[in-house]
N, C-alpha and C positions, 0 to 999 in steps of 0.2 A: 429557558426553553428546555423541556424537559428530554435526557435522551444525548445532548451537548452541550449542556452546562456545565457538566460536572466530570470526573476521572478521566476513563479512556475515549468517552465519548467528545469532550474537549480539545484532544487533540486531533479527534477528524475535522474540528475548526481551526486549528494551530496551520492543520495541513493546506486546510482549503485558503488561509491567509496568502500562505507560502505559495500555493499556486499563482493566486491573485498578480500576486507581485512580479511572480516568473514570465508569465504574461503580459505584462504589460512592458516586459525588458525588449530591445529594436533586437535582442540577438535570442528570445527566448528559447529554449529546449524545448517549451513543450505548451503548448496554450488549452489555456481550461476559460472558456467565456460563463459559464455558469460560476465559477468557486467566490467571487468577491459578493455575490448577491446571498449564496450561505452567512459568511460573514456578516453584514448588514443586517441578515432578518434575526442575528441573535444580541442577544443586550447582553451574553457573558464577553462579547468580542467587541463591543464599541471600545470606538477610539484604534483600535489594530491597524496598520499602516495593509494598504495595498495596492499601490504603487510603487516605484523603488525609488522614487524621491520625497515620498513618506518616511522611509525608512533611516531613523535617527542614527548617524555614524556611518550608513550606507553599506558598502561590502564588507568594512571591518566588525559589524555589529555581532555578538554571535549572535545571536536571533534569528533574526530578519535578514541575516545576511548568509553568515556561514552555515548554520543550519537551514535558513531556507533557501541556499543553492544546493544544500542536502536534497533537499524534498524536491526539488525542481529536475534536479540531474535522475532521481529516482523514479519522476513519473515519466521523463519521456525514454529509460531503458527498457520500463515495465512496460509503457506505448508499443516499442518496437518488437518486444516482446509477445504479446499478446498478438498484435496487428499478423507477426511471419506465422503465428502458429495458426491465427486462422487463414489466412491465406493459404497455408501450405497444406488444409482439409478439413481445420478442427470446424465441426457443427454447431460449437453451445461452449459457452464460458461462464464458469462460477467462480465470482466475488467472493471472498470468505473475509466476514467483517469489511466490509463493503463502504461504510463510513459514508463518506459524502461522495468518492466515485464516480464520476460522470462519461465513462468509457464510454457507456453506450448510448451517449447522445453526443460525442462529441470523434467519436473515431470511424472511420471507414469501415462496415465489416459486409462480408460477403452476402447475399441473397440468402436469408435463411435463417441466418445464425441467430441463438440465442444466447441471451444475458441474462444469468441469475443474479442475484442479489441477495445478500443474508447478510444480517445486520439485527440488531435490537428492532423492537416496533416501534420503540420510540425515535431512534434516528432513521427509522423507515419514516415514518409520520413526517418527522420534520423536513428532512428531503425531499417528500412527494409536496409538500406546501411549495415550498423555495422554486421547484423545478416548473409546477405546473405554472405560478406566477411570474419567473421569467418566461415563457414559452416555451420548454424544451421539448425538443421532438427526438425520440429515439430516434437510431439509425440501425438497430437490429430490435426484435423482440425483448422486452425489458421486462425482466420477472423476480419482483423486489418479493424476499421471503422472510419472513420475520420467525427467528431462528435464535437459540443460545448456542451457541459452537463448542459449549463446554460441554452442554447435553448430547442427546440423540438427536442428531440432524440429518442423517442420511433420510428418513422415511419422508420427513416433511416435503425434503428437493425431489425424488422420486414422483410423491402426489401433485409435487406441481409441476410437472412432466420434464422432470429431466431422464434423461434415456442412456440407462450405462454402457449402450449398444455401440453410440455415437462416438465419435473422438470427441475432447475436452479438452479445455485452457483452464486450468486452474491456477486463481491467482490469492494468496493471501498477503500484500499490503499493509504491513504496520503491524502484523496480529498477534504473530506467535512470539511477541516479544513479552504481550501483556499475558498470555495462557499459561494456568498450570502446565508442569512438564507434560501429567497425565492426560491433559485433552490434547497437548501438540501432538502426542504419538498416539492417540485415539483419531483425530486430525487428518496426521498421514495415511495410516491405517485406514481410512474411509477414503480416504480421496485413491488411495490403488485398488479397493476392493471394488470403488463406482468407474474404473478405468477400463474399458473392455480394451479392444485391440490396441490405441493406441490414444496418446495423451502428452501430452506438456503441464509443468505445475512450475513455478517460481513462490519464493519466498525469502524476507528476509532476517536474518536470525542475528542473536551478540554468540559470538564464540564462547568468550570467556565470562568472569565475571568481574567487573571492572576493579581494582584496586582504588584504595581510597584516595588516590593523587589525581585519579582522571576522575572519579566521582564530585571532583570539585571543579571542573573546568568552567567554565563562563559559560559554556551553551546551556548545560543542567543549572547552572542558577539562576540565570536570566529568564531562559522558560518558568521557572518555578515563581522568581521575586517578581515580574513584570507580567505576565497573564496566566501565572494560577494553575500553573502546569508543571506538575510535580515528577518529571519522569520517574525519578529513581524510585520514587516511591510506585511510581502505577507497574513497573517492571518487575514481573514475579521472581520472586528471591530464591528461587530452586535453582537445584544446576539444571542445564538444560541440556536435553536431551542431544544427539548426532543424529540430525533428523536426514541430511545429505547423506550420513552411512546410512540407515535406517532403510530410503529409498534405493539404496545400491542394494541391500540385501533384498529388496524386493522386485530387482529386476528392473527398475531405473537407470538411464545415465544422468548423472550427475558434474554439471562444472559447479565450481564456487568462486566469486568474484567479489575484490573486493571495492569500494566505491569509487576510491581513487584509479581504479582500473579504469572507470569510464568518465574519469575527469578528464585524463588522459587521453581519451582515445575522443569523447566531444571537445577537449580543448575550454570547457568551464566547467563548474564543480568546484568542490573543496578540495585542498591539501590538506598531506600529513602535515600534522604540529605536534607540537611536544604537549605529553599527557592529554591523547587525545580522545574525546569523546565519543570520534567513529570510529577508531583502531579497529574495532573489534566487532563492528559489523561489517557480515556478510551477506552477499545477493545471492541464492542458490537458485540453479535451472535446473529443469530436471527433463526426461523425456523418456517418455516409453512405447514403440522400441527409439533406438534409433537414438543416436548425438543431441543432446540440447540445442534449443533453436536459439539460440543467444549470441551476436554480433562477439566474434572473439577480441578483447582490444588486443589492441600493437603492442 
């Protein structure tokens, strides 16, 4: 299936796996009814567990287990996320690499509110397939744009009426992990330039660069030997930018959270372990003006 078969596009399958399974747990964080039908309509992902008694080893697995209560703990922060800032005024929310996402069929959002989407055209393609043959019905305006985020993207969002005027949620999801450093602060740079009075962005970034002792953890080989998912390789090898300072210098506030912060504070999620493969990811919120809308843990 062209678009998620292959590199980055892959892992918006890995994720939608991960939802699948999160879903279907009696104590889930966070429910995605559309993600196991992603799954099913691709032949790079047959056979992938999606249920959690699918799941070989179960919570010890790293796969299916500890990485995907990674993913599981992360969509429903990024849920709460998005849901307070439109609630509290924002007009229109942009997806940046949007992957398989199904916010805006699947979350409460105010009278009005718009949903962009940018993503390849190819996993635009294959998401419009997948969605329209489950029956999914937006619950705001759904405005899928087929977009390279390494390129010039601002004009494309503009022509299909997004309104710098408006407050915004901006959300990038899994993104800036795979971008040159040059498009993540090209990235930023655009998303405060399209911020008129006021706005919310989240994102999640690696600090560091991992040393070769946690480059070898179970989570990165499993992904890689068992479905084809090669992180370390799809993770651009540049140092990466301070894109949290970045936004401070532009007038942003900024918290940073690390994951186990909200493992803690939902009571599931991942733990620290030794030579760990999330150490070194970060959730950043951002908000302009005004304090990030982001649940502070305990």
């Amino acid at each position: 299936m062209p678009g998620v078969r292959d590199g980055v596009g892959r892992t918006a399958l890995m994720v939608a796996a991960a939802r699948a399974i999160e879903t279907h747990r009696p104590d889930a964080l966070a429910r995605d009814p559309y993600a196991e039908h992603f799954v099913r309509a691709a032949p790079a992902a047959e056979g992938w567990p999606l249920r959690p008694e699918e799941v070989p080893g179960g919570e010890a697995d790293p796969l299916w287990g500890r990485l995907g209560r990674y993913f599981g703990l992360r969509t429903r922060v990024l849920d709460d996320f998005v849901t307070r800032s439109a609630l509290a005024g924002a007009r229109q929310t942009v997806l940046l690499g949007a992957g398989l996402d199904t916010r805006a069929c699947r979350l409460e959002w105010p009278e009005g509110h718009v949903v962009f989407e940018i993503d390849t055209s190819e996993v635009l393609e294959f998401k419009e397939r997948v969605l329209e043959r489950a029956g999914a019905v937006a619950r705001a305006k759904r405005v899928p744009l087929a977009a390279d985020l390494r390129e010039e993207w601002a004009g494309p969002l503009t022509a299909a009426g997004f309104d710098p005027a408006l407050s915004t949620v901006w959300l990038a999801e899994g993104l800036l992990l795979y971008l040159p450093g040059a498009a993540e602060r090209r990235l930023i740079a655009t998303a405060t330039r399209l911020t008129g009075a006021s706005g919310a962005l989240a994102f999640e970034a690696k600090v560091i660069r991992e040393p070769e002792k946690v480059r070898g953890n179970p989570v990165y080989t499993a992904a890689r030997e068992r479905i084809g998912v090669d992180l370390l390789r799809l993770f651009d090898p540049e140092p990466r930018p301070d894109s949290a300072a970045d936004l401070a210098s532009l007038g942003w506030s900024t918290t940073s959270r690390t994951p186990f912060d909200f493992s803690a504070l939902h009571g599931r999620g991942p733990r620290p372990e030794a030579d760990d493969a999330l150490a070194a990811n970060r959730w950043v919120f951002a908000a302009r003006p005004g304090p990030p809308l982001v649940e502070a843990p305990a």
